[in-house]
C-alpha positions in Angstrom: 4.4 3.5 2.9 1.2 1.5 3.3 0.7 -1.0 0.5 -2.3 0.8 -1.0 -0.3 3.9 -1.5 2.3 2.2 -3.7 1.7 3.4 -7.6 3.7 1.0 -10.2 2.4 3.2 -12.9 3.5 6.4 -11.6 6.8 4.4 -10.4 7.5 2.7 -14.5 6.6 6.0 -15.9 9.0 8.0 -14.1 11.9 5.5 -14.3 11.0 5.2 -18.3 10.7 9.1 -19.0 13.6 9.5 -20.9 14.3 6.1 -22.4 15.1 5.4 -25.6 16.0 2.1 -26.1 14.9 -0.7 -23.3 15.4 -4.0 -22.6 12.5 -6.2 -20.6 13.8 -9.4 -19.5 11.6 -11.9 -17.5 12.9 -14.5 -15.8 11.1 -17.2 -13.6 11.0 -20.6 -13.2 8.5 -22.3 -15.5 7.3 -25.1 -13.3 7.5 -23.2 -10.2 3.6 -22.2 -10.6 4.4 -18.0 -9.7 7.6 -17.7 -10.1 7.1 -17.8 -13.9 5.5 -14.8 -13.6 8.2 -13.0 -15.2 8.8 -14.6 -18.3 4.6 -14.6 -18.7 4.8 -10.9 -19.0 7.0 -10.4 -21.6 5.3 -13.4 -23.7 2.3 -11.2 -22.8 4.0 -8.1 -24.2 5.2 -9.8 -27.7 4.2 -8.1 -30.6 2.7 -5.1 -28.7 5.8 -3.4 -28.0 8.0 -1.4 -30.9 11.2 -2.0 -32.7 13.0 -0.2 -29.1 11.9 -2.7 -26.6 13.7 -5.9 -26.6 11.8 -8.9 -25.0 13.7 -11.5 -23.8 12.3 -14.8 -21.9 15.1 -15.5 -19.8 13.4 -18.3 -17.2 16.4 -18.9 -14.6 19.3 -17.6 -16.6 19.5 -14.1 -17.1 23.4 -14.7 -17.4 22.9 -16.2 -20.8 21.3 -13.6 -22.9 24.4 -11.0 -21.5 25.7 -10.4 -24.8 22.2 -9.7 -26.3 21.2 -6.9 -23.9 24.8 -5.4 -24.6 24.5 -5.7 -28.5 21.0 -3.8 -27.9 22.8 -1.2 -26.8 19.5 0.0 -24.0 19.3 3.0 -21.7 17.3 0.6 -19.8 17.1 -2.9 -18.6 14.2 -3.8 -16.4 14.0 -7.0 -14.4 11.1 -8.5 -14.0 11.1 -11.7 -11.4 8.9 -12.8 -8.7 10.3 -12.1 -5.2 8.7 -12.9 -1.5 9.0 -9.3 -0.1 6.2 -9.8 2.5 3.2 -7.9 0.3 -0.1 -9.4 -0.3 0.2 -12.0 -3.4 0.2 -10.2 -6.6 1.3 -7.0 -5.2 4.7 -5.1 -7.1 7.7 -3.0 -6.3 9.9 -1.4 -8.6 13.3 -1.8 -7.1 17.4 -0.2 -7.5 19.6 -3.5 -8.0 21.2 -1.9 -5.0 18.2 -2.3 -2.7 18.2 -6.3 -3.5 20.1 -6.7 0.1 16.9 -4.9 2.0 14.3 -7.3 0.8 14.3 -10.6 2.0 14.2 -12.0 -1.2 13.5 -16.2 -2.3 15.2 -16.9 -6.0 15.4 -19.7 -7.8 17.9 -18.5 -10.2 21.5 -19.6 -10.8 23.1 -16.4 -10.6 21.6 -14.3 -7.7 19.7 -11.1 -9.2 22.0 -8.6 -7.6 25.2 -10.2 -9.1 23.9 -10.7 -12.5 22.9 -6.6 -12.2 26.4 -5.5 -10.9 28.0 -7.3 -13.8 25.1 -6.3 -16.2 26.2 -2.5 -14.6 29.7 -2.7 -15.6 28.9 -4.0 -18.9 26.5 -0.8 -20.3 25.9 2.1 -19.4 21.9 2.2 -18.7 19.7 2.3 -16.0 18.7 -1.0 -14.4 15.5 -1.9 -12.3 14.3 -4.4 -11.3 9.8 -5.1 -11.2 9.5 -7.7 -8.2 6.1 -9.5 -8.0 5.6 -11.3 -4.5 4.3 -14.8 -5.6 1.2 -16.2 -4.1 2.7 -20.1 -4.5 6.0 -21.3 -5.7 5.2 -24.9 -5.5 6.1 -27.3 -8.5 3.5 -27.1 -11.0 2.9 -24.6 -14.4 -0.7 -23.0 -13.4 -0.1 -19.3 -12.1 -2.8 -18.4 -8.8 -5.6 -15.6 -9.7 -3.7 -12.7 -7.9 -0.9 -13.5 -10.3 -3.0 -13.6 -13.4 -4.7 -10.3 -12.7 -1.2 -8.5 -11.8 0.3 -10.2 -15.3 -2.7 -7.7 -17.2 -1.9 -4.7 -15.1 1.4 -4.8 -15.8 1.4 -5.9 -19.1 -1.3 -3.1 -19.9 1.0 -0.7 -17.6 4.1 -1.0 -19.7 2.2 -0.7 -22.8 1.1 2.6 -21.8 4.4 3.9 -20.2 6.1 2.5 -23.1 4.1 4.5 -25.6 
């Protein structure tokens, strides 16, 4: 599929269609410049979102706020992490925790993503995605690149429509 063809709207909304209670967890690396890219959505989504979306700011340690998605009781958990996948900067690809091992993926995380989702798995029953962003720079330093900045709106403004 050519990169232009990709739609994360049409992809979000038809992986949301029947939730009812959903969990968005960003994690990145806050002084690894794109990697935070994560975590800026969901501060982004704060008070936008209603009573059923849990935001959580996880940076590198999804593994910590376990308990809390569990006690949230979602049918959904999405993921959302910068990953290199080899798309233009800025670009996005909702992905299965499965398909982790096809993408070529750089983390900076303690737990690696796929682990932390088959435990996450076992733990509740809800559907689990992840929303990998493919970084422009992951160089120490806080400021996000433009490509970044423009994909935080669309997919803040994304989820707040598919959300509604």
């Amino acid at each position: 599929m050519a990169s232009g063809e990709y739609n994360i709207k049409k992809e979000l909304k038809k992986w949301l269609s029947d939730a009812e209670r959903v969990v968005i967890a960003g994690i990145g690396n806050p002084i690894r410049m794109d990697d935070y890219v994560g975590v800026k959505i969901v501060q982004d989504l704060h008070g936008k979102v209603s009573e059923k979306v849990l935001l959580i700011e996880c940076e590198t340690v999804p593994e910590s706020y376990i308990q809390q998605v569990i006690d949230f009781k979602p049918t959904h958990v999405l993921l959302i992490d910068a990953a290199i996948l080899g798309l233009k900067p800025g670009e996005s690809r909702l992905i299965s925790p499965k398909e982790l091992t096809n993408f070529p993926a750089f983390s900076t995380h303690m737990l690696p993503l796929r682990i932390f989702c088959e435990y996450l798995g076992k733990a509740i029953n809800a559907k689990i995605a992840l929303l990998l962003l493919e970084p422009k720079k992951v160089d120490f330093g806080e400021e996000l690149s433009s490509e970044i900045r423009n994909s935080v709106q669309n997919v803040v403004c994304t989820l707040l429509e598919v959300l509604l």
